[in-house]
NUPA-567358 format. One record per residue (C-alpha): residue number from 0; x, y, z. Coordinates in steps of 0.1 Angstrom, whole numbers, plus 5000, padded with zeros to 4 digits. Last residue first. Layout:
<sites>
@num: NUM&east: X&north: Y&up: Z
...
</sites>
This chain:
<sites>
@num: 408&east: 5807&north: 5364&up: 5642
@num: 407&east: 5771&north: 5362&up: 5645
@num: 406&east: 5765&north: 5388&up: 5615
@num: 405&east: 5784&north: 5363&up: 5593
@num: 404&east: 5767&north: 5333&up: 5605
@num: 403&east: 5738&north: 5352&up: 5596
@num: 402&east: 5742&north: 5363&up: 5565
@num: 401&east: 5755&north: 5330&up: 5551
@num: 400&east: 5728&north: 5313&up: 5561
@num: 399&east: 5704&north: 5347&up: 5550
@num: 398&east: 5720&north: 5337&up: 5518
@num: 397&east: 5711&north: 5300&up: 5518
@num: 396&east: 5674&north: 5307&up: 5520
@num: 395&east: 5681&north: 5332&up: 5492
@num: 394&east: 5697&north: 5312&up: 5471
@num: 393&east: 5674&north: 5281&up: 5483
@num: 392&east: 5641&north: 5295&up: 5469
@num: 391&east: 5656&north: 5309&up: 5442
@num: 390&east: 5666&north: 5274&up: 5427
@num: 389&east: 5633&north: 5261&up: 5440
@num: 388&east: 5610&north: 5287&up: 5420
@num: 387&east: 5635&north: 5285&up: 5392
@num: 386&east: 5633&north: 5246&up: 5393
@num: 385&east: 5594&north: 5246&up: 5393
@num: 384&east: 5588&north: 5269&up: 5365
@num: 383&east: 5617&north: 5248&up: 5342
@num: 382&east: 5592&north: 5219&up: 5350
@num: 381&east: 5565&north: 5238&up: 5338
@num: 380&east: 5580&north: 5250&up: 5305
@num: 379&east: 5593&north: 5212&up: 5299
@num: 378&east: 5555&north: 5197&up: 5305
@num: 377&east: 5539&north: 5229&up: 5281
@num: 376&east: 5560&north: 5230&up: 5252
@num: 375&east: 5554&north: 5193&up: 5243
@num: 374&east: 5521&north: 5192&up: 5262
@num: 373&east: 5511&north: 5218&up: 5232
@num: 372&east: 5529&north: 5206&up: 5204
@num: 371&east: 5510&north: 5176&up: 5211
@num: 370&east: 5475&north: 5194&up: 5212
@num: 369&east: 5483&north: 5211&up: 5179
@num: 368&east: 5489&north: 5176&up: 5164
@num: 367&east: 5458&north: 5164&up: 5171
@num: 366&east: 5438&north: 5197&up: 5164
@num: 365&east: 5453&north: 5192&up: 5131
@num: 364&east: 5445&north: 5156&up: 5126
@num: 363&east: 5409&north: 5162&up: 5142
@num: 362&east: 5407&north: 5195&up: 5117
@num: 361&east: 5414&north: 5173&up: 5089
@num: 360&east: 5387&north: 5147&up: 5100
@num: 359&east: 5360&north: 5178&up: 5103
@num: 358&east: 5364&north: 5191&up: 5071
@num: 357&east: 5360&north: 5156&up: 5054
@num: 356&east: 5325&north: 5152&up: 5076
@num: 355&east: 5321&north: 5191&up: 5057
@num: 354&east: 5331&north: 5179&up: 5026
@num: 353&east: 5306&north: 5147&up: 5027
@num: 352&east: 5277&north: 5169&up: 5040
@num: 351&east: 5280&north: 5195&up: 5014
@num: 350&east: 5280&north: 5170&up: 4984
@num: 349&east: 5262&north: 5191&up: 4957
@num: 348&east: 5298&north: 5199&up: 4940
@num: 347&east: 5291&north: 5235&up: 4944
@num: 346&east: 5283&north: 5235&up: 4982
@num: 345&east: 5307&north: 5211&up: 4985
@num: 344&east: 5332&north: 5228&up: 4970
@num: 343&east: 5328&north: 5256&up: 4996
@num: 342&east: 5329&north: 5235&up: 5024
@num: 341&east: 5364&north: 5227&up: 5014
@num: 340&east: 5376&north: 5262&up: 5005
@num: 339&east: 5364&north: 5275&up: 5043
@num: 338&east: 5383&north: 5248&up: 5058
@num: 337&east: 5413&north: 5259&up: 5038
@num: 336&east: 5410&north: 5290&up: 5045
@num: 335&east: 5408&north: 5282&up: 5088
@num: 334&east: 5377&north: 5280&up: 5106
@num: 333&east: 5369&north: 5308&up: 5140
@num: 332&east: 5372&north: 5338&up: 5124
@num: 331&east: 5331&north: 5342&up: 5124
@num: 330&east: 5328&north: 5358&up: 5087
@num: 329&east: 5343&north: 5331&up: 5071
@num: 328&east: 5314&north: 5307&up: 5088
@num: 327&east: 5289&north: 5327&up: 5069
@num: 326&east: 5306&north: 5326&up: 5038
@num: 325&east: 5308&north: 5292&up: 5034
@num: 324&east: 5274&north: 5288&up: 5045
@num: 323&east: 5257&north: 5308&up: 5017
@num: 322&east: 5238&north: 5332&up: 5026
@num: 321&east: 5199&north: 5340&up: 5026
@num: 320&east: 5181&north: 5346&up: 5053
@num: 319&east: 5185&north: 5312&up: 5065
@num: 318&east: 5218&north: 5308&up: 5059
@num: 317&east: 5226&north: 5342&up: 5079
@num: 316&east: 5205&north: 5335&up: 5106
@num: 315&east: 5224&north: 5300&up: 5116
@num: 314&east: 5257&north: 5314&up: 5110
@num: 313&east: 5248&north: 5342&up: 5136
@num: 312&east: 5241&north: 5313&up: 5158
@num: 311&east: 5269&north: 5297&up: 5154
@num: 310&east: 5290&north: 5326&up: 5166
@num: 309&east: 5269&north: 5332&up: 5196
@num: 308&east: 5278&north: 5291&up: 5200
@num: 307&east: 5316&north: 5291&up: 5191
@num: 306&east: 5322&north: 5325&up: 5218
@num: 305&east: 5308&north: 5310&up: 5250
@num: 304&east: 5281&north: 5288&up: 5263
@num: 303&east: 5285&north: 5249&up: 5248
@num: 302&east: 5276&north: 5241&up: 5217
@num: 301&east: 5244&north: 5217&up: 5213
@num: 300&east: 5216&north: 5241&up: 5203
@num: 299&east: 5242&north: 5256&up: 5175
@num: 298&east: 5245&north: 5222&up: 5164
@num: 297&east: 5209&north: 5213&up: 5162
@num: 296&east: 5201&north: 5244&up: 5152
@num: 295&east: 5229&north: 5244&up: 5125
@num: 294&east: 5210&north: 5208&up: 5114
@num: 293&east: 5176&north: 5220&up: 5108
@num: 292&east: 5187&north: 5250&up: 5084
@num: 291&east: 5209&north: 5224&up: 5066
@num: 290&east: 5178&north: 5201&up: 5064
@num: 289&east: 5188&north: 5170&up: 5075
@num: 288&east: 5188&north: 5141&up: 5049
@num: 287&east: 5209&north: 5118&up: 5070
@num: 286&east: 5243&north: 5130&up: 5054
@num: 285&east: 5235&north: 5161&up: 5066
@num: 284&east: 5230&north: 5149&up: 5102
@num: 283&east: 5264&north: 5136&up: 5100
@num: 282&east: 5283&north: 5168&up: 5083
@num: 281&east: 5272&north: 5187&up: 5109
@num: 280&east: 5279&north: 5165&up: 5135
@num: 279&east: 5316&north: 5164&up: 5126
@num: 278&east: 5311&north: 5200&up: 5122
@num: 277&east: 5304&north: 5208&up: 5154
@num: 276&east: 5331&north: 5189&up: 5169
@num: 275&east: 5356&north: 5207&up: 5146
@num: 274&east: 5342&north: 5240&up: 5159
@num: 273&east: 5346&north: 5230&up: 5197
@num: 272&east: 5383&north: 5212&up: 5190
@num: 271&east: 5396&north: 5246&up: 5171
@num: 270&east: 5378&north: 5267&up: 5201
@num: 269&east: 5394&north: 5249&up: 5228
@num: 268&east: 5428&north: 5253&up: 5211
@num: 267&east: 5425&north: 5288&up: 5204
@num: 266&east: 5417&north: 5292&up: 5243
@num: 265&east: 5447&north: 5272&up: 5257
@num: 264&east: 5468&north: 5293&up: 5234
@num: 263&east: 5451&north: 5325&up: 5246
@num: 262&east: 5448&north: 5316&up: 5278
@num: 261&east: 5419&north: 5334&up: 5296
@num: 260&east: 5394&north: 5310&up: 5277
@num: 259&east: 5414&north: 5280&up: 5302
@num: 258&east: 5397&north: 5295&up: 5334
@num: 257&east: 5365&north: 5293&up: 5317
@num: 256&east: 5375&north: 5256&up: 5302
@num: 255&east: 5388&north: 5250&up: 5333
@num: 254&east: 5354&north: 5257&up: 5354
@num: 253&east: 5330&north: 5245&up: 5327
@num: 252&east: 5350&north: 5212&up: 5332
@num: 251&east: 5345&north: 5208&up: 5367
@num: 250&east: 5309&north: 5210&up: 5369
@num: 249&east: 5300&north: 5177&up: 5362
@num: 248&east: 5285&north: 5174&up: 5398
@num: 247&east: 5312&north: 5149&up: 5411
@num: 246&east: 5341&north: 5168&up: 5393
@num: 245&east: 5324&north: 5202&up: 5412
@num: 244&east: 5327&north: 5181&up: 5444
@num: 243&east: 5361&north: 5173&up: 5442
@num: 242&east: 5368&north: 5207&up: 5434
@num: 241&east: 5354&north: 5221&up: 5462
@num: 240&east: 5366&north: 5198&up: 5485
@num: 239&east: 5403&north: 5205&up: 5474
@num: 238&east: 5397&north: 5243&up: 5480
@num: 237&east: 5379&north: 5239&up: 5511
@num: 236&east: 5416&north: 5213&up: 5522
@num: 235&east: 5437&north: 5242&up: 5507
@num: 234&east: 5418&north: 5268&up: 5523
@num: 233&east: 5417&north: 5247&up: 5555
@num: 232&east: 5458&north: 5244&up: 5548
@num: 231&east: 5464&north: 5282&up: 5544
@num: 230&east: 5444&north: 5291&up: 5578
@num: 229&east: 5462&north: 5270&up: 5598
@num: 228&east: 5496&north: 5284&up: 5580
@num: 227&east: 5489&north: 5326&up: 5588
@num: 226&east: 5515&north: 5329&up: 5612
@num: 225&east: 5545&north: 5307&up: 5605
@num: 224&east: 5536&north: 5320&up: 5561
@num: 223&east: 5536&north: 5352&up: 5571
@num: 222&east: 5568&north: 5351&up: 5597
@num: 221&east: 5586&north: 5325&up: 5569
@num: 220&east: 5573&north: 5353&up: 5538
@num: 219&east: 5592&north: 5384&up: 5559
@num: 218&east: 5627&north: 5358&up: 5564
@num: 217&east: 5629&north: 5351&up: 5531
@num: 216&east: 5629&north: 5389&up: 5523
@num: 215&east: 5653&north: 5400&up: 5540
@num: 214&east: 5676&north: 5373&up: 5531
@num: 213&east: 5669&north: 5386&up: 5494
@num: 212&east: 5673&north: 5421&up: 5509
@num: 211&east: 5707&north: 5410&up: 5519
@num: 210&east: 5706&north: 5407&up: 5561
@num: 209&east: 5727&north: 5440&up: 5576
@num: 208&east: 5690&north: 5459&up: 5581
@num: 207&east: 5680&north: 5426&up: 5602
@num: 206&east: 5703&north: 5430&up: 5628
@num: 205&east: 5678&north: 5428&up: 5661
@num: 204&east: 5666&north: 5398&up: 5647
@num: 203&east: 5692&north: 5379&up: 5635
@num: 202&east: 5699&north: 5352&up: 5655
@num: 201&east: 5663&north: 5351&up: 5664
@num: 200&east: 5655&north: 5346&up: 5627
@num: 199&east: 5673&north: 5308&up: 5621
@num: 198&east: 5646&north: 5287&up: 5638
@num: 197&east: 5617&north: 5309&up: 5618
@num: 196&east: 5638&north: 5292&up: 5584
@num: 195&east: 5635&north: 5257&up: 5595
@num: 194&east: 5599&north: 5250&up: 5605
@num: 193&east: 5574&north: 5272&up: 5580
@num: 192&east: 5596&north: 5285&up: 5553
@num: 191&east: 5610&north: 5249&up: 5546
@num: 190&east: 5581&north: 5232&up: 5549
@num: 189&east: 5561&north: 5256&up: 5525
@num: 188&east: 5596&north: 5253&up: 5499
@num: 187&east: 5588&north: 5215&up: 5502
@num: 186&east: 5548&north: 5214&up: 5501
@num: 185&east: 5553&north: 5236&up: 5469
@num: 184&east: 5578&north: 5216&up: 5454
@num: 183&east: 5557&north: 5184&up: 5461
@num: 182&east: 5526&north: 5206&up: 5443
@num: 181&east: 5547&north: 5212&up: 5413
@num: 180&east: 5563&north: 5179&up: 5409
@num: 179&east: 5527&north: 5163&up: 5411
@num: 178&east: 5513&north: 5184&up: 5386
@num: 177&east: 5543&north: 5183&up: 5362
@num: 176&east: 5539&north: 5142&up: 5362
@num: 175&east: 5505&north: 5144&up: 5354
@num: 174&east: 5497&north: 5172&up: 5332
@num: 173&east: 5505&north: 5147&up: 5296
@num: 172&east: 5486&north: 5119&up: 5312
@num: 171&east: 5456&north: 5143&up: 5321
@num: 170&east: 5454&north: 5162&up: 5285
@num: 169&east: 5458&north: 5124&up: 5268
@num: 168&east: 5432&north: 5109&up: 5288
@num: 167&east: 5410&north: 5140&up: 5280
@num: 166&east: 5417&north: 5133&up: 5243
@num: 165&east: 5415&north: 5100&up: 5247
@num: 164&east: 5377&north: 5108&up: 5263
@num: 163&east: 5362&north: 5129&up: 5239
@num: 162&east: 5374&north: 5111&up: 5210
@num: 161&east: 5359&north: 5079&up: 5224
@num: 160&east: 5326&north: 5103&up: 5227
@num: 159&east: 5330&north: 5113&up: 5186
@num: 158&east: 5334&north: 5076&up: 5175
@num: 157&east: 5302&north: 5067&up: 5204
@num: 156&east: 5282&north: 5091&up: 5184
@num: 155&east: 5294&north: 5082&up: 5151
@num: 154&east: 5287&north: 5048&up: 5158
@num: 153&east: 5253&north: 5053&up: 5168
@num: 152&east: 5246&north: 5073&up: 5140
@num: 151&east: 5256&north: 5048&up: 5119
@num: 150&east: 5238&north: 5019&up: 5128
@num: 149&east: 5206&north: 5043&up: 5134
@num: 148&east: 5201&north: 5052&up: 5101
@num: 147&east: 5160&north: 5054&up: 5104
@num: 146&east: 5163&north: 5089&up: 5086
@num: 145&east: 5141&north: 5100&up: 5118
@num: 144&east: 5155&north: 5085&up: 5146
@num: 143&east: 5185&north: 5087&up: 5134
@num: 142&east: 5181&north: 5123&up: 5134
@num: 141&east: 5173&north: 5117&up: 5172
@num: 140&east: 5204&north: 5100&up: 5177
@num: 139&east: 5224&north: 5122&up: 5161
@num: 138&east: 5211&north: 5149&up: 5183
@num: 137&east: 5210&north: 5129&up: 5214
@num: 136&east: 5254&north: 5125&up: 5211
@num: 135&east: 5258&north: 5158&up: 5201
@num: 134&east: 5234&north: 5171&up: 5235
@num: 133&east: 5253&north: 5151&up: 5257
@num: 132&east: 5223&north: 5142&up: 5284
@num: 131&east: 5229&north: 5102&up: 5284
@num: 130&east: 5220&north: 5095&up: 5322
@num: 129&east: 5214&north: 5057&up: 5314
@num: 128&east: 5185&north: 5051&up: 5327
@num: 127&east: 5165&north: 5082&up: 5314
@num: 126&east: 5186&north: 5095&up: 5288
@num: 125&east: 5193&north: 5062&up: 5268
@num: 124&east: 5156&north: 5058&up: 5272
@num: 123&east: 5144&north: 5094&up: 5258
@num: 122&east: 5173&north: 5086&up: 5225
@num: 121&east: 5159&north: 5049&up: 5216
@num: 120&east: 5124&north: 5065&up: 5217
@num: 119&east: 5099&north: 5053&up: 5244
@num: 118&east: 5072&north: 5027&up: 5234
@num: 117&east: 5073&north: 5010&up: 5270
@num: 116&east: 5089&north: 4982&up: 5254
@num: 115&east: 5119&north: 5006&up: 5241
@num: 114&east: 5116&north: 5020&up: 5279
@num: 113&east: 5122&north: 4982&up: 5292
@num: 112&east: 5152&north: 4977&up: 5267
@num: 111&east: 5166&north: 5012&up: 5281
@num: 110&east: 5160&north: 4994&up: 5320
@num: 109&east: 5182&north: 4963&up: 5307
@num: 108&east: 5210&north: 4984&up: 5293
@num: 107&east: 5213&north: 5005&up: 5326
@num: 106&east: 5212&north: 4974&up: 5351
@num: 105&east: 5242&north: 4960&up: 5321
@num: 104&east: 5259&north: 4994&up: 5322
@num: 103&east: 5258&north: 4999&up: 5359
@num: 102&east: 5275&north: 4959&up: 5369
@num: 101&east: 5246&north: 4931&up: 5372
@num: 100&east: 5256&north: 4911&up: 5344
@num: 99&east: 5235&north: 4880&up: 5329
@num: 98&east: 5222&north: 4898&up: 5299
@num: 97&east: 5222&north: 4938&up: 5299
@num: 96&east: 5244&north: 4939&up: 5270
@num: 95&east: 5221&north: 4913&up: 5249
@num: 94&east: 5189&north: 4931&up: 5258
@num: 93&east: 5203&north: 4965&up: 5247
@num: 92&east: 5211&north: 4946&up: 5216
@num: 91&east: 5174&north: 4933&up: 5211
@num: 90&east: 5158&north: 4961&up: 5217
@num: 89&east: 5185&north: 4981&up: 5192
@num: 88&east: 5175&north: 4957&up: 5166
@num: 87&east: 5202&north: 4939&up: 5154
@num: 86&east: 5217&north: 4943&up: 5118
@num: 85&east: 5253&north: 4936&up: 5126
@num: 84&east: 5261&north: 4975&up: 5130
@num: 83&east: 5233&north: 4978&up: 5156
@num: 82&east: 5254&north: 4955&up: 5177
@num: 81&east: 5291&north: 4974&up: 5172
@num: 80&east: 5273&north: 5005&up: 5182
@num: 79&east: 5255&north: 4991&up: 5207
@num: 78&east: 5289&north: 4979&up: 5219
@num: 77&east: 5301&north: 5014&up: 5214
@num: 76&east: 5272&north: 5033&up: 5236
@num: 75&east: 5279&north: 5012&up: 5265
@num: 74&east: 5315&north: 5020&up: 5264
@num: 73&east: 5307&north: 5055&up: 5261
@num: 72&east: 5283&north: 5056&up: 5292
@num: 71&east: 5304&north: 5040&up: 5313
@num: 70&east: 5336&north: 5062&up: 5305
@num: 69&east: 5311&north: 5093&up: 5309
@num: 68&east: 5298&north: 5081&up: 5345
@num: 67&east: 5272&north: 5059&up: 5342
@num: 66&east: 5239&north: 5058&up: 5372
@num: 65&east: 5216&north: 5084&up: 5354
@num: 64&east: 5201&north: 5109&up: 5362
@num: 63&east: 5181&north: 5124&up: 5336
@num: 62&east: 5167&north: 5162&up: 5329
@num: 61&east: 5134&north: 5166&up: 5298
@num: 60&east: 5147&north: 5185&up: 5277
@num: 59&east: 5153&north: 5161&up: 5249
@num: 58&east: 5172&north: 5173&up: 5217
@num: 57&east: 5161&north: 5182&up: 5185
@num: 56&east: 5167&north: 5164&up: 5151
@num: 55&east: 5141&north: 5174&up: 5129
@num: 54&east: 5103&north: 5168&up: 5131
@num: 53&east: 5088&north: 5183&up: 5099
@num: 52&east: 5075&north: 5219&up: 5106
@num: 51&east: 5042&north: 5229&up: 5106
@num: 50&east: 5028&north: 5257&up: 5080
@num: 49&east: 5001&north: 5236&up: 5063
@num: 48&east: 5031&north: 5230&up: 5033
@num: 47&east: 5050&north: 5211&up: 5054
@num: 46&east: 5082&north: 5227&up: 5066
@num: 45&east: 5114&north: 5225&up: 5045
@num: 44&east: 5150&north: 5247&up: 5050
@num: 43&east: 5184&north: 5244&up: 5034
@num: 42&east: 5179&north: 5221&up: 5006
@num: 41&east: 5203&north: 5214&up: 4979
@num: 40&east: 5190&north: 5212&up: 4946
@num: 39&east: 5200&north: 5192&up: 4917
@num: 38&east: 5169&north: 5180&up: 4906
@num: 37&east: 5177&north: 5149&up: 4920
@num: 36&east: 5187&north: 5166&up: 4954
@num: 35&east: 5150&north: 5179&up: 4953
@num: 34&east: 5135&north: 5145&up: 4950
@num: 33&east: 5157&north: 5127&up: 4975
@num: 32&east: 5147&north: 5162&up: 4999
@num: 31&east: 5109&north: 5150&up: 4997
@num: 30&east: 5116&north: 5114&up: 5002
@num: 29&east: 5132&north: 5120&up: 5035
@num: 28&east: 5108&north: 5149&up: 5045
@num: 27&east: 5077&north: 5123&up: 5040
@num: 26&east: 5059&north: 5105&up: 5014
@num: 25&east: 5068&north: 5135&up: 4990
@num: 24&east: 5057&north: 5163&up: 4971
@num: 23&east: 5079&north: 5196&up: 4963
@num: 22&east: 5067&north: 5235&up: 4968
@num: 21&east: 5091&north: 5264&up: 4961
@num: 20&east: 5119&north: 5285&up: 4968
@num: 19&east: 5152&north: 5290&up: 4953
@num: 18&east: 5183&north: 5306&up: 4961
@num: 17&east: 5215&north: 5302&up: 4938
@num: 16&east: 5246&north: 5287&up: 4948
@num: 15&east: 5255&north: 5281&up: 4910
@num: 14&east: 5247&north: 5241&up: 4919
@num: 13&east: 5212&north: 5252&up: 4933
@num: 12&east: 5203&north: 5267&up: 4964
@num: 11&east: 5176&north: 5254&up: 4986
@num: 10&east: 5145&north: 5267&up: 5002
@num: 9&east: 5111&north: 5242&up: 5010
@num: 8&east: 5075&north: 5242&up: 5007
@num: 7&east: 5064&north: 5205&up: 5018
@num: 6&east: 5032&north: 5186&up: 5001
@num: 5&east: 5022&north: 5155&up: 5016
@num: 4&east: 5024&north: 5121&up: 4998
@num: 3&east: 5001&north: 5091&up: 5011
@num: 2&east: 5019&north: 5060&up: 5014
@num: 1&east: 5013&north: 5036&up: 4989
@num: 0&east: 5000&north: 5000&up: 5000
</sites>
């Protein structure tokens, strides 16, 4: 039996980069964009001709708490990945993860496969038991949900949350050692100020003007530091809290990435991996016959707060009153020429998603190697931090020595 076709009044440009407008027919929004890409149109924008909007990718609103932390919930997300790409049914993977385990991701595997049953989307019962609230991730789901090519948004989800997470590994690995240096040369010049450099001021105190001023000086931050050092450690300790509990609320990394935007190398590098995040999705909902108006909003929607997403959304105006997407992203900075060049030819070539997904894999490569220039400069940098602070540390601790064994005799 033929499905009923519905009329939809859609924008698009043509090969020249023209705008058009217009009505097309089709079974749904799917069909109707085949039937406009066959003219040799690409669309930007299509609504149903009554004046109602076809169902795009949008995320849920509606909060979850769920038990997985971010590793959890990327593992789980890969084998369904791996399971959807063999044909199964997403009911029936979820049921094959959750069998016979009783660790988070198999309890949160078998309550999704109860909120399939329930008739809940794939994307609503990821986010209820699972705790899946990444906006990316719940976008291409939800286009999925629509184009009905869940295989591959399901791998390109779980591709783009591995990349997440190797790329924090790789941040964390790369800070380690310095970290741990720093704070035992902290502890270590605090020690030293606090019990052995008070036990050396009585010799000098009522000679302090004959002390170098470096002397003078060590011996001014060991009375602070002697006096004030209760209160230190419970900031220290509140401090620690804090930030312990800011990880446990998610919280933490809105906190480095503001601290981070004060950087400028640190902030050019956040804004690289934001922008080539968003076009990864881009170029995936594309491919699944999203309307290039529909998928900025989805993008824009899923950007975090800052400069990328007021940026995005002056991208999203501009195509939909009228220009081109090449041009609009020139205008924001934030995508170098060559990027720009790319996305171009696919507007010409008709194959917009595929350039922009090929976009998005040489920004990865570039971002890659941006990030290892990075802890290159970075681990070294600190470390020659540490030793100056410790070299100076002991010249002048040593030099009131000297000073007062001098002044003594």
């Amino acid at each position: 039996m033929e499905q009923a076709q519905k009329t939809f009044s859609y924008t698009a440009r043509d090969a020249a980069g023209t705008r058009q407008s217009g009505h097309v027919r089709g079974t749904d929004q799917r069909d109707a964009m085949r039937v406009l890409r066959e003219q040799g149109l690409f669309p930007i924008r299509m609504d149903i001709a009554d004046g109602s909007t076809q169902p795009a990718a949008t995320s849920r609103t509606r909060a979850a708490t769920g038990p997985l932390n971010a590793r959890q919930t990327t593992d789980m997300l890969v084998r369904l990945a791996k399971l959807s790409g063999r044909q199964i049914q997403s009911e029936r993977a979820l049921a094959i993860i959750g069998d016979g385990g009783n660790d988070a991701i198999s309890r949160a595997a078998r309550q999704a496969r109860d909120r399939l049953r329930e008739g809940a989307p794939l994307s609503q019962a990821l986010q209820d038991t699972a705790g899946l609230n990444d906006p990316v991730t719940l976008s291409l789901i939800n286009a999925a949900e629509v184009s009905g090519d869940m295989s591959s948004a399901l791998s390109t989800a779980a591709d783009i949350m591995q990349n997440r997470l190797a790329t924090r590994r790789r941040i964390l690995t790369g800070l380690l050692y310095p970290g741990i240096l720093l704070i035992v040369a902290l502890l270590s010049v605090g020690l030293i100020m606090v019990a052995i450099i008070p036990q050396f001021r009585p010799l000098v105190a009522d000679r302090m003007e004959l002390v170098p001023a470096m002397g003078r000086m060590v011996f001014a931050v060991s009375g602070a530091l002697s006096a004030l050092w209760p209160v230190i450690a419970l900031t220290v300790i509140g401090l620690g809290l804090m930030t312990y509990i800011a990880a446990r609320r998610g919280l933490l990394g809105a906190m480095l990435m503001r601290f981070g935007n004060r950087i400028p190398l640190i902030r050019n590098l956040v804004l690289r991996n934001q922008m080539m995040l968003l076009l990864h999705v881009l170029g995936a909902l594309l491919s699944r016959e999203i309307t290039l108006s529909g998928a900025l909003r989805v993008v824009t929607g899923s950007a975090p707060a800052g400069l990328v997403k007021t940026r995005m959304q002056d991208v999203t105006q501009q195509v939909e009153s009228g220009t081109s997407l090449s041009l609009a992203l020139r205008a924001t900075g934030l995508l170098p020429r060559e990027s720009i060049e790319m996305i171009r030819i696919g507007e010409e070539a008709g194959d917009l998603g595929g350039m922009i997904s090929r976009t998005s894999a040489d920004m990865r490569e570039s971002a890659d190697r941006d990030l290892e220039r990075f802890l290159l400069l970075f681990q070294p940098a600190l470390i020659v931090g540490v030793g100056l602070m410790i070299g100076v540390s002991l010249y002048a601790l040593f030099s009131a020595i000297v000073s007062v064994n001098a002044i003594s005799f």
